[in-house]
C-alpha positions in Angstrom: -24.4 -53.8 27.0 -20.9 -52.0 27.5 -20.5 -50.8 24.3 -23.6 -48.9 24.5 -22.8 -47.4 27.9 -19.7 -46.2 27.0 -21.4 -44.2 24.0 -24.4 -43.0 25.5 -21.7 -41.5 28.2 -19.7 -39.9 25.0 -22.7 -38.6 23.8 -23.8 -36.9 26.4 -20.1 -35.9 27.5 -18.3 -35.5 24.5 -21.2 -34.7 22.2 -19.9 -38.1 20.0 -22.8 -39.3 18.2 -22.6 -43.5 18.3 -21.2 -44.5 15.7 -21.8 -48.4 16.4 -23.2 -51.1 18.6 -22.2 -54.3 20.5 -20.5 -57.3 18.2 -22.2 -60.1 16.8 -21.7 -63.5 16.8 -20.8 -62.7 12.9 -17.7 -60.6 14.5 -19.6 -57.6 12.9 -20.6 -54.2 14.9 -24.3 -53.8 15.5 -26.2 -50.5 14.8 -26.0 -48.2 17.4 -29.7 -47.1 18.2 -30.0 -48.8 22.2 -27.1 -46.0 23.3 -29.9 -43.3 22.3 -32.1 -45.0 24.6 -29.8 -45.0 26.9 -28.5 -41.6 27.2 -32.2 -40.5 29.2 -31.8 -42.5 31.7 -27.9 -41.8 32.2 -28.9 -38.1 32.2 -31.4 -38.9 35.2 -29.8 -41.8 37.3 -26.5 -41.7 38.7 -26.6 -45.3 39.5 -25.3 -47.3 36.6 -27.7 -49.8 37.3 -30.4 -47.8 36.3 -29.3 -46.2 33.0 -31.5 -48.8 31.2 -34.6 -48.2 33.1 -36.1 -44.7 31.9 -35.7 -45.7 28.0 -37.1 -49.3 28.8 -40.0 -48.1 30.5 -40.8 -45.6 28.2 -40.9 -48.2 25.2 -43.0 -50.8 27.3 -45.7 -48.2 28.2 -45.6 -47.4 24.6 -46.0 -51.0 23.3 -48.9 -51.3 25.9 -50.6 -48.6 24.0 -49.6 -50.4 20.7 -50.7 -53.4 21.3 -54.5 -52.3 22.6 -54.6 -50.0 19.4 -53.6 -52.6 16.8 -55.8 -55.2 19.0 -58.9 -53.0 18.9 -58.2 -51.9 15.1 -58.2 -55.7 14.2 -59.8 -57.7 16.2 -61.6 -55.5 18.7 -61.7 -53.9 21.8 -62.5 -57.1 24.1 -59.6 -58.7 22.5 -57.5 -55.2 23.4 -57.9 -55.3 26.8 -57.2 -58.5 27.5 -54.3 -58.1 25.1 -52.7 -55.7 27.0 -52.8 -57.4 30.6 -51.5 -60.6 29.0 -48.8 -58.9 27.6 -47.8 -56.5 30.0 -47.9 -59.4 32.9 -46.1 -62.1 31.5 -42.8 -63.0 31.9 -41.7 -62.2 28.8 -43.4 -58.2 28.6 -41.6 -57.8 31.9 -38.0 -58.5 31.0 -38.2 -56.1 28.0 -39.9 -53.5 30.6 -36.7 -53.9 32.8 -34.2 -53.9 29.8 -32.7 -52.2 26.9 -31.1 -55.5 25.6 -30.8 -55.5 21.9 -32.5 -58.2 20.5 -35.3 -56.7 18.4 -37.5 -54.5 20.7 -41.0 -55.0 20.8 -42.3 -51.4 20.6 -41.0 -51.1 16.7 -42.8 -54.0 15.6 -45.7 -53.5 17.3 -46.0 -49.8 16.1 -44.8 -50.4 12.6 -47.8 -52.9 11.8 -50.3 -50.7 14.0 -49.1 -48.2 10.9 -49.7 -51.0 8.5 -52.9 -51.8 9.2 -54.2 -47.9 9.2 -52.4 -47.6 5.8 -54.7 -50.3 4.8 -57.8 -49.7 6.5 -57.9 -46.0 5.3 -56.0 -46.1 2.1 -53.9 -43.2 3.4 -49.9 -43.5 2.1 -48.8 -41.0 5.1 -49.5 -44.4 7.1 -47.3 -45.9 5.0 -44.7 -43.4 5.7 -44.9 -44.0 9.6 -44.7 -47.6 9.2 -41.4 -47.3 7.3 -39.9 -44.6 9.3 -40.8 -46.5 12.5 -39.2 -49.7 11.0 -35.9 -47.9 10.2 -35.4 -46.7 13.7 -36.5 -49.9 15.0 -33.6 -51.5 12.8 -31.4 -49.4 14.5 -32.0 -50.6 17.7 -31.4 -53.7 16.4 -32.0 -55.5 13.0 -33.4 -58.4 14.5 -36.7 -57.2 13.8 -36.1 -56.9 9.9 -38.8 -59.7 9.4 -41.3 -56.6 10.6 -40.3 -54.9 7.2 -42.2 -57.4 4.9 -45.9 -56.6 6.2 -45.9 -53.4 4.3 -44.9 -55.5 1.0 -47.2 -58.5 1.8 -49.9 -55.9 2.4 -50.0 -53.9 -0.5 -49.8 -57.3 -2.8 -53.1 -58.5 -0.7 -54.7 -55.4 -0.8 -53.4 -52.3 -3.1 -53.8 -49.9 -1.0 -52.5 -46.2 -2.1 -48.6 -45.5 -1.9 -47.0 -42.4 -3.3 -47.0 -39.9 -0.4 -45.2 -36.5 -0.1 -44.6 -38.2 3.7 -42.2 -40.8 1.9 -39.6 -38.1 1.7 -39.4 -37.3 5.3 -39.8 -41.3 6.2 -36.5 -41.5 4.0 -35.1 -38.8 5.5 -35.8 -40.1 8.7 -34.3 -43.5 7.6 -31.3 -41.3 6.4 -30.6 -39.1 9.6 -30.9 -41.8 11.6 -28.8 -44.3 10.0 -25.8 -41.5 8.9 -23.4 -42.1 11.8 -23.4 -46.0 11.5 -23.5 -46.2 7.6 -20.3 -43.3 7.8 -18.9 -45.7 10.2 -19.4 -48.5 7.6 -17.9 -46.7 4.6 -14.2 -46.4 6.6 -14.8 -50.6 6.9 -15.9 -51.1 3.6 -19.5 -52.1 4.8 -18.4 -55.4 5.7 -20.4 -55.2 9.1 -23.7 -54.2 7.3 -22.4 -57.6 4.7 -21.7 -59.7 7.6 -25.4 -58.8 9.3 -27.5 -59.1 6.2 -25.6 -62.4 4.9 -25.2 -64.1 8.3 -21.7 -64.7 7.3 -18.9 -64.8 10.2 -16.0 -62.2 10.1 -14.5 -62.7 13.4 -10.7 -62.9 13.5 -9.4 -66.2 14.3 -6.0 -65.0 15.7 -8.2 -63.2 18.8 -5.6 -64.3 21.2 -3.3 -61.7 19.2 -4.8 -59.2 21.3 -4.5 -61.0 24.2 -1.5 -59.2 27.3 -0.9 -63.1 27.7 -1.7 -65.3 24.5 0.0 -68.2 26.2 -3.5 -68.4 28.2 -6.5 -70.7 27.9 -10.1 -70.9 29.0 -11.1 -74.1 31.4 -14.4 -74.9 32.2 -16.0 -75.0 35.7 -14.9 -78.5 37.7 -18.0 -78.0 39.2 -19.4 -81.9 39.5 -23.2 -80.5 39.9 -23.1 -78.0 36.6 -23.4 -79.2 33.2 -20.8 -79.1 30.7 -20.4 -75.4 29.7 -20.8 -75.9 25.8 -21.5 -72.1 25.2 -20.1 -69.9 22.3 -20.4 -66.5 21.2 -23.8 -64.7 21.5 -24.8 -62.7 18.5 -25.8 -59.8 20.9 -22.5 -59.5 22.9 -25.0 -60.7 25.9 -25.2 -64.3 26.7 -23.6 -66.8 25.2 -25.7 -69.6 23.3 -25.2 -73.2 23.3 -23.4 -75.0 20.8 -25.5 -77.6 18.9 -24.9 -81.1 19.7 -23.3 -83.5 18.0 -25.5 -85.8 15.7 -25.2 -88.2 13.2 -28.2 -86.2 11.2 -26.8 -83.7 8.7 -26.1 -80.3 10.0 -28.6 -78.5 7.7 -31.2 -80.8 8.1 -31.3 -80.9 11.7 -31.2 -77.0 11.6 -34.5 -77.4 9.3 -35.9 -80.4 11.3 -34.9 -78.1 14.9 -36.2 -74.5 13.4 -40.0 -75.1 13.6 -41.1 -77.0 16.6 -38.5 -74.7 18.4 -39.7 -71.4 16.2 -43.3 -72.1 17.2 -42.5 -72.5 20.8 -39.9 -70.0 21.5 -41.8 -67.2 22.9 -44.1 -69.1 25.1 -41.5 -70.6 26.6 -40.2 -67.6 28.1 -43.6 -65.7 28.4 -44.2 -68.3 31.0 -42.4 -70.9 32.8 -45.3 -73.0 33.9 -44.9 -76.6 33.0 -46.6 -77.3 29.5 -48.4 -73.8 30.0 -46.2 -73.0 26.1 -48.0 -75.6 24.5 -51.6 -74.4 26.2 -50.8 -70.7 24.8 -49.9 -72.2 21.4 -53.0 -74.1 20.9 -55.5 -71.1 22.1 -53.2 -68.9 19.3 -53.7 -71.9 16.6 -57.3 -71.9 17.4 -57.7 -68.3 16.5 -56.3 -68.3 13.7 -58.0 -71.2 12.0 -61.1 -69.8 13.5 -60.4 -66.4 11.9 -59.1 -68.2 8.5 -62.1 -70.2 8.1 -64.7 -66.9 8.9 -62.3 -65.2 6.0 -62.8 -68.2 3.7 -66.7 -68.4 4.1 -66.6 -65.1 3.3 -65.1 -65.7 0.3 -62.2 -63.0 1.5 -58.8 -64.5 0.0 -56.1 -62.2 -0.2 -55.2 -62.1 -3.5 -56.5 -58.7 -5.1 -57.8 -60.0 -8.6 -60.6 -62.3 -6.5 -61.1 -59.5 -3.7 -62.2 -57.4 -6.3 -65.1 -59.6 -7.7 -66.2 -60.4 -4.3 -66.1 -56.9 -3.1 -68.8 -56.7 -6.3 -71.3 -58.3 -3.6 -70.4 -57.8 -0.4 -71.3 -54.7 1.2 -68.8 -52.1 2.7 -68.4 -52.6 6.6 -67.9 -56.7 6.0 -64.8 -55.8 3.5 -63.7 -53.4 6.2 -63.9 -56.5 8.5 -62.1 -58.9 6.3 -59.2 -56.7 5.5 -58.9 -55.9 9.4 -59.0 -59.6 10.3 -56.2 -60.1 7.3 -54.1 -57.6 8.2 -54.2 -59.4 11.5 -52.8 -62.5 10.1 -50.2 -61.0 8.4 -48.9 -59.1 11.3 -48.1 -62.0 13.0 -47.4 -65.0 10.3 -44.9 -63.0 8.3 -42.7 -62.2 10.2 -43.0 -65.5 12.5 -42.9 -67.5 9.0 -39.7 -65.9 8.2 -38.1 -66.4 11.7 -38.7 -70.1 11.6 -37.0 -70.5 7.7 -34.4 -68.2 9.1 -33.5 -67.9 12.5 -30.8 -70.3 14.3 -32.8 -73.1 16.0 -30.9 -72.6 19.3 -31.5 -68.7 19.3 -34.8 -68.7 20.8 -34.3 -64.9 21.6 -34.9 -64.4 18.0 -38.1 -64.7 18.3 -39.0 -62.7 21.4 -40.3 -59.3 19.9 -43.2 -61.1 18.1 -44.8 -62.2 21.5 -47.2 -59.0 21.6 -48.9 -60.4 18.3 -49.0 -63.9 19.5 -49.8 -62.5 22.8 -52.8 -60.2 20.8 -53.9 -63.7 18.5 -54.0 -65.8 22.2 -56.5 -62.7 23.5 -58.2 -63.0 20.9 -59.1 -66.5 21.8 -61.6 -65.0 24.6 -62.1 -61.7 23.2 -63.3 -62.6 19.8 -63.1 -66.2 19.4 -65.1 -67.7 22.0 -67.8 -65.3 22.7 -68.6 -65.5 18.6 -68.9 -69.6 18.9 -71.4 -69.0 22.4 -73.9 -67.0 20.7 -76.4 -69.8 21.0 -75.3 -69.8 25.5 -77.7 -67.6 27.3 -75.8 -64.0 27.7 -74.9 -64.6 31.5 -73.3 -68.1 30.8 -71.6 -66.6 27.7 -70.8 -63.4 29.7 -69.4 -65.6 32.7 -67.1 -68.5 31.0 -65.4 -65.4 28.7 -64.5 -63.6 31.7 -63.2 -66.6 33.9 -61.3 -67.9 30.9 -59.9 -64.2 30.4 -58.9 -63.9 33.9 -57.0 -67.6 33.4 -55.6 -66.6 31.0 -53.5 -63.7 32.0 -53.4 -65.1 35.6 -51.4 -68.1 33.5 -48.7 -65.4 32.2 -48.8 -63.4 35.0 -47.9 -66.2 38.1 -44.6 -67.1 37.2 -43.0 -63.4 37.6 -45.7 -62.2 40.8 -44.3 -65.6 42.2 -40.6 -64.2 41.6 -41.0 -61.2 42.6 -42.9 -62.4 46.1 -40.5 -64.7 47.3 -37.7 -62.2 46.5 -39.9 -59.3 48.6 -40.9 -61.8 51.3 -36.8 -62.5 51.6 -34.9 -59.6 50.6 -37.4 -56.7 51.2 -38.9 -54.3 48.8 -35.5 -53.2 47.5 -33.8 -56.1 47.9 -30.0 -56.3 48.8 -26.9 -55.3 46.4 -25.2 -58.4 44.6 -21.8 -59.1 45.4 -20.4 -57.3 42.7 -21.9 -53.8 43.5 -20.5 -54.3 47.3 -17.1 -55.7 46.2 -16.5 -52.6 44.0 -17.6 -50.5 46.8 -15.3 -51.9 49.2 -12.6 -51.7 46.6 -13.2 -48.1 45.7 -13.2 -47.3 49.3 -9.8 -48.7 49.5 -8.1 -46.8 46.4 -9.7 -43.3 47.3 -8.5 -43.6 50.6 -4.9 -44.0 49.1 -5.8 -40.1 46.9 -5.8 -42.4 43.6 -8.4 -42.1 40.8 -6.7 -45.1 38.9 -5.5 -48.5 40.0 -4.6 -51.4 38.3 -7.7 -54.2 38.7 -7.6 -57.7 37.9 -10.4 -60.1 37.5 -10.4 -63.6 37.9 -14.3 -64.4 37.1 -16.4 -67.1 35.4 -17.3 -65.4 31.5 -18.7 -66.3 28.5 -15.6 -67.0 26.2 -17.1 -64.2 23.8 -16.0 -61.5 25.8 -12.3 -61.6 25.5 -12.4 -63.3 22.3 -13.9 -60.3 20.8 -11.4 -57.6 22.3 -9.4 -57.8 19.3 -12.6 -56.5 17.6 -13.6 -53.8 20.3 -11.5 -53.3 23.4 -14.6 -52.9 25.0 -14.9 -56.6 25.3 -12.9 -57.9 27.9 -12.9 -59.9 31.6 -14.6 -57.4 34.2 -16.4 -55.2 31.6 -19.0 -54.5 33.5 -17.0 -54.1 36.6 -14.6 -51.4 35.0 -17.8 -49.6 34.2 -19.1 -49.9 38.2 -15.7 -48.5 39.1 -15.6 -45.7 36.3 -19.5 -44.4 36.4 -20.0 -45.2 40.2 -16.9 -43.8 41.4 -14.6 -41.8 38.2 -12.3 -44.5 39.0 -10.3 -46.0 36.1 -9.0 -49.4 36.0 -5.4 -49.3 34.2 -5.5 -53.1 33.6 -7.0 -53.4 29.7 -6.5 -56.6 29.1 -8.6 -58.8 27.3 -8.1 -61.9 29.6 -8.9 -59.4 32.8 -5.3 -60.4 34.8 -2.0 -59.0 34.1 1.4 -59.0 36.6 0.9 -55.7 37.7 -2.4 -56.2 39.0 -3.0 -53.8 42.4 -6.1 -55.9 42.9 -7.2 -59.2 42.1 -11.1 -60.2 42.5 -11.7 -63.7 42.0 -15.0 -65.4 41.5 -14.8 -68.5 43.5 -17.5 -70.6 41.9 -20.1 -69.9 39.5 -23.6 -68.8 40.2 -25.8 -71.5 40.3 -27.9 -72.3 36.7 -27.5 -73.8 33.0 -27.6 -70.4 31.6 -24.6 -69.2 33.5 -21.2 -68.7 32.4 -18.7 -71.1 33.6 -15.7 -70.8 31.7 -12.7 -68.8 33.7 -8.8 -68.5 33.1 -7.0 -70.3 36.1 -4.0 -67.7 36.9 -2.3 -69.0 40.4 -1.9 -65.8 42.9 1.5 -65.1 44.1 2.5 -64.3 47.6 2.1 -60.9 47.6 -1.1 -60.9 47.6 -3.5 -60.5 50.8 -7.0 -61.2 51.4 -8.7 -57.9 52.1 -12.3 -58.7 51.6 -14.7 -62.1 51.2 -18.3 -62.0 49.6 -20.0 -65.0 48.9 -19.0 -65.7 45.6 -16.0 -63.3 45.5 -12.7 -63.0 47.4 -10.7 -59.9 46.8 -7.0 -59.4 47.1 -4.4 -56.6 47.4 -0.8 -56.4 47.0 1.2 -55.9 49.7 
């Protein structure tokens, strides 16, 4: 998240517009839409912390109101409401409420096919025009959600609704303005970033420890006993690292086939909820649905291909074509772009996935909002009435426990506000120390456990480096600037040296370090629990 920090800050500073994004996995620069997020929030907060949280807020209030409108336009208001409590509860709602993380955000998708499915419904092209315009700014936030783009296409071959809009023109110009500063960017580099993304090819430098202070220098792993083996790479995202495949005697492309679907189909409900085997609950009541809404489609003699839609539509009246092309347009807002994922997407990227959960989380609703209550008709009303609400309220009390359960434990320990982690409190204390001295600069070294993307991908943005987001504590929180650049975070003329003394407990931490021995001129001025900072005497 540095790089879009630092932007945001020379947007609203400078008056820079950003130009691009984190790095990839590819080695290629991202588009650079999260730093306008950002910029809000950095105008409001003076807390770095808290930069994220205006923009993120805003986009999760405004894929609750998504979500109920495309639920009610589709498959009705019942299946809204419910809809949006599920969504908005679980696990997986709440982490992209909390953060501007670029991987695909939610609010696009669920807006663009909201779009979609008017464009259809009313045969109006300015529809059409939103949709699009709404995708291209969602793209750059962050391409991931380019599977989003191929519901307009799909739709139109289902249903041929009406395209050619004077509103096209200002979609594209939307597309246009908003894209200029990255695609300017991209003509000085040849568009080899905008190559790399689209072709999934990999154009990170192999000689990274070129831009290393000390190449000599290598990354060890934790000697932890209790942790895992740290077998994590570069993230995609600039964020966490992923894990490298394992080794297998099955052929790599095969596996990656044989991997993509059962891990495609549960990726989202996973992380929506951590319940044991509650994913595979939530995947059945969304399979049951669909094939539920498939076969009321095929009974209807509704298939999607125009040629036979049109000799049905011969003798079926109005309001059920209206119904069938809602109900389709349903589908194809969630199994296009979930379809694609699966063919597409890395099997051991389930974050790939995450910005289709308010469809699945819409189709799952549907379960007891449309579903259920249509195969009780023959139950007396109250019984009907009774087992739809209770299963409702199971439902998003299912998604819903895992983070109140968090989030209680943490209150009942820490307090409403909880406490400051050890990093926040060890730059305090450090800042302290260099103000005191009438210094705005010092040189900082970091000792810490990282993911090894971080200074492998300094020789692609400097921004990348051991301590990042430490350096941007130190600047942001205090206009202190650390003089120490270097990609590996130590250097001999270090002033200070914080080192990590273990790593924080959990798989999905980073436990790879460089092991630089501290001289004797170092002192201990300060212990945390997971920290010990030093100062040269």
């Amino acid at each position: 998240m540095v790089p879009y920090f630092r932007a945001a800050a020379d947007l609203l500073n400078r008056a820079v517009l950003p130009a691009y994004g984190d790095v990839s996995s590819y080695g290629s620069f991202s588009p650079p839409g999260t730093a306008w997020l950002m910029a809000p929030g950095m105008l409001l907060f003076d807390d770095p912390r808290l930069y994220e949280k205006l923009g993120s807020a805003a986009l999760h209030v405004g894929t609750l109101v998504g979500v109920y409108l495309l639920a009610r336009e589709t498959l009705g208001k019942p299946t809204a409401f419910i809809a949006v409590l599920a969504y908005g509860l679980s696990t997986l709602g709440l982490s992209f409420a909390g953060s501007l993380w670029p991987i695909g955000h939610p609010f696009f998708y669920v807006w663009a096919t909201y779009l979609a499915a008017r464009w259809v419904l009313s045969n109006r092209p300015i529809y059409l025009a939103a949709g699009l315009a709404t995708c291209a700014v969602g793209l750059y936030q962050d391409i991931a959600i380019a599977p989003a783009v191929l519901v307009f296409p799909v739709a139109w071959v289902a249903y041929r609704p009406s395209v050619w809009s004077p509103a096209l023109l200002a979609a594209a110009l939307v597309a246009v303005v908003a894209w200029y500063p990255y695609l300017a960017f991209e003509a000085d580099r040849g568009f080899a970033d905008v190559r790399s993304l689209i072709l999934r090819s990999n154009i990170a430098p192999t000689d990274y420890r070129s831009a290393w202070c000390d190449p000599g220098l290598a990354l060890t792993a934790s000697g932890d006993p209790a942790a895992p083996a740290d077998t994590r790479s570069i993230d995609p995202l600039g964020g966490e690292g992923r894990a490298d495949p394992p080794v297998t005697s099955i052929p790599g492309g095969l596996l990656a086939k044989l991997n993509a679907v059962p891990n495609g189909l549960l990726a989202t409900f996973n992380e929506a909820t951590r319940l044991p085997g509650a994913a595979v609950v939530l995947l059945l009541l969304l399979a049951v649905s669909v094939l539920a809404v498939a076969i009321r489609l095929r009974r209807a003699g509704a298939p999607l291909v125009p040629s036979q839609a049109e000799n049905a539509s011969r003798q079926l009246d109005q309001a059920e074509r209206v119904e069938r092309r809602r109900l389709g347009m349903a589908l194809i807002a969630l199994a296009v772009p979930w379809l694609v994922l699966i063919a597409l997407a890395e099997p051991d990227r389930p974050e790939r996935f995450f910005w289709i959960w308010p469809l699945q989380a819409i189709w799952i609703a549907a379960f007891f909002g449309s579903v259920l209550p249509s195969g009780s008709r023959s139950w007396p009303s109250s019984l009907s009435r009774s087992v739809v609400l209770a299963g409702s309220i199971a439902l998003v009390a299912l998604l819903a426990l895992g983070p109140l359960q968090a989030h209680a434990r943490a209150w009942s320990e820490e307090g409403w506000a909880g406490s400051d982690p050890d990093e926040v409190r060890l730059v305090d204390h450090v800042a302290r120390d260099i103000l005191a001295s009438g210094e705005r600069d010092a040189v900082i070294g970091y000792q810490t456990f990282i993911f090894d993307f971080m200074p492998k991908y300094h020789i692609i943005d400097p921004d990348y480096k051991v301590g990042a987001e430490l350096d941007l504590l130190f600047e942001h929180g205090y206009g202190i600037t650390n003089l120490n650049q270097c990609a590996e975070g130590v250097s001999p003329e270090d002033e200070y040296r914080i080192v990590q003394t273990q790593p924080r407990s959990g798989i999905d931490e980073p436990r790879q370090s460089f092991d630089v021995p501290l001289d004797g001129q170092y002192r201990l001025i300060a212990r945390f629990e997971l920290f010990d900072v030093f100062k040269r005497i």
